[in-house]
C-alpha positions as CSV (number, residue, x, y, z in Angstrom):
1,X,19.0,-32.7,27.6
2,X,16.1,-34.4,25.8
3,X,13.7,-33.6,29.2
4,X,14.8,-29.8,27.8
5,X,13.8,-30.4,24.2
6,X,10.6,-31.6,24.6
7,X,9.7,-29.5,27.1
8,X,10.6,-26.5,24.5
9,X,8.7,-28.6,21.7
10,X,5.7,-28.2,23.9
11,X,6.1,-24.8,24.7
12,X,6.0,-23.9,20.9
13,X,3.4,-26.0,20.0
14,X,1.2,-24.6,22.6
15,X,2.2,-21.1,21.5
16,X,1.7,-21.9,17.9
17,X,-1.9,-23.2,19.2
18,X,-2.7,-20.2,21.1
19,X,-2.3,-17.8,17.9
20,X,-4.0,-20.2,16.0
21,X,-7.2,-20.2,18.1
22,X,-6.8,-16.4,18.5
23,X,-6.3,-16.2,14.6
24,X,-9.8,-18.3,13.9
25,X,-11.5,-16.3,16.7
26,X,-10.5,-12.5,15.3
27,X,-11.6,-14.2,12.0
28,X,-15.1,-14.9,12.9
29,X,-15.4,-11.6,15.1
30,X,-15.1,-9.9,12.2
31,X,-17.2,-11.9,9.5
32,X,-19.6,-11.9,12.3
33,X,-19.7,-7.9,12.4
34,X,-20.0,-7.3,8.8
35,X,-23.1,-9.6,9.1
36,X,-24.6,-7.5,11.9
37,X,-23.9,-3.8,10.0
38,X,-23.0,-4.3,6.6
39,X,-23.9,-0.9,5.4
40,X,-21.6,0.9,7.9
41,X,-18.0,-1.4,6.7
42,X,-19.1,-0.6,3.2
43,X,-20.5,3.1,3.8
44,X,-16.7,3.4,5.9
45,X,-15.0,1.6,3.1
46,X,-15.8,3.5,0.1
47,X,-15.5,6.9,1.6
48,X,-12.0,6.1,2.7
49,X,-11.1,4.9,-0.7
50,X,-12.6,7.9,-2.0
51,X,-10.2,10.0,0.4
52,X,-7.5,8.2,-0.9
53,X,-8.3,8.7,-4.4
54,X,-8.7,12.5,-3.9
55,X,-5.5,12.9,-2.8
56,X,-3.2,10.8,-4.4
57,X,-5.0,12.3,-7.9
58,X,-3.9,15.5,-6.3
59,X,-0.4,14.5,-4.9
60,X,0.3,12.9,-8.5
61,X,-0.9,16.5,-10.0
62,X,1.8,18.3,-8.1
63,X,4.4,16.1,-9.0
64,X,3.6,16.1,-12.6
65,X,3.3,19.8,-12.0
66,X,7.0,20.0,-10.2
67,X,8.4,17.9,-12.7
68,X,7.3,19.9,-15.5
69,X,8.7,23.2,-14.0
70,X,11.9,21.5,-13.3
71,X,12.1,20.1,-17.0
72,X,11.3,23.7,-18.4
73,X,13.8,25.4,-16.4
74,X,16.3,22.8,-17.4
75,X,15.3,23.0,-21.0
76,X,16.0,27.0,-20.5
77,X,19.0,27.1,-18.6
78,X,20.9,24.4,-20.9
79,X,19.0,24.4,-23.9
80,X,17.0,21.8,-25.4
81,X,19.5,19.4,-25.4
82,X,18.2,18.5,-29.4
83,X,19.4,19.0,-32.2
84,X,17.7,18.7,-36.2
85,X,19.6,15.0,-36.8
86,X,18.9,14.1,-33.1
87,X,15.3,14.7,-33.3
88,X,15.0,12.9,-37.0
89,X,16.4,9.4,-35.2
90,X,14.2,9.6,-32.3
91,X,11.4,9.7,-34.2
């Protein structure tokens, strides 16, 4: 039984080393190709971000949109839902 455990100890070490080394090798790949074209991570970089920006300013524009529609026609259908001593306390 003990042949069995440290033969499974061994396994897992040695897999534990191998994504290690793979780990510190990806690492250095890619600090080592920012070094070589610096201008094309950042030039990629900043026009995703400004993708991303773009459109989540305009997703959160058509919620605030939907929700304000949705609130109206609430307000319409069941009234305002305040009355004169309601809207003194909330004040």
């Amino acid at each position: 039984m003990s042949d069995q455990l440290f033969d499974a100890l061994e396994l897992m070490l040695a897999g534990l080393g191998v994504v290690f080394l793979f780990l510190i090798v990806l690492t250095l790949l890619t600090l080592l190709l920012v070094r070589l074209c610096p201008e094309a991570a950042t030039d990629e970089a900043s026009k995703a971000k400004a993708s991303a920006d773009s459109e989540s300013a305009k997703q959160y524009a058509a919620r605030m949109a939907a929700m304000s529609v949705a609130v109206s026609q609430y307000r319409q259908k069941h009234g305002s839902g305040r009355t004169q001593s309601n809207q003194g306390e909330k004040k």
